[in-house]
C-alpha positions, 0 to 999 in steps of 0.5 A: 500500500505504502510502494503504491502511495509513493508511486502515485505520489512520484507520478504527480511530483514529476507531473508537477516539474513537467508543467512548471516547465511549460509542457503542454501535455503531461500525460503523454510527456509523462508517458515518456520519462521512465518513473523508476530511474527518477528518485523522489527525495524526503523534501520532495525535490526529484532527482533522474529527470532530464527536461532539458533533454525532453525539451531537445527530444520533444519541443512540440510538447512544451510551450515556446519560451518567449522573452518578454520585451521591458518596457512602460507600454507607453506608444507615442503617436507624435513625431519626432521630426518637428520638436515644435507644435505649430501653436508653439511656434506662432506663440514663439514669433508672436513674443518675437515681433515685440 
């Protein structure tokens, strides 16, 4: 009873490291790993599976990393070719003219 309760509880681990790195289908990625060549420890981390090495295998089953572009999201509409507005420099010739 004990054997199968950490069986299914390797099986959910290794389900849970294959989703955090983006697989799309768990299930047939978990169809793939062999479950007795992986080692889950006492604090729960796994030590056996390669997903670097399933990502180079199968890249269709994981999500494409996309870098995200920084940015504030700020989209400026003015040009910058002439710094002044057609206002500013008729206020600019009017103060000239005194």
């Amino acid at each position: 009873m004990k054997k199968n309760y950490n069986e299914k509880l390797k099986q959910y681990v290794v389900q849970s490291a294959l989703k955090e790195a983006g697989g799309r289908n768990t299930k047939a990625l978990l169809a793939l790993v062999e479950l007795e060549d992986i080692v889950l420890n006492e604090d729960g981390t796994i030590e056996g599976l390669d997903i670097k090495k399933l990502k180079r295998e199968v890249p269709y089953l994981f999500e494409e990393e996309n870098k995200k572009i920084e940015g504030t999201g700020y989209y400026s509409t003015n040009k910058k070719t002439d710094k002044k507005s057609e206002a500013a420099k008729q206020f600019q010739a009017a103060l000239m003219r005194r």
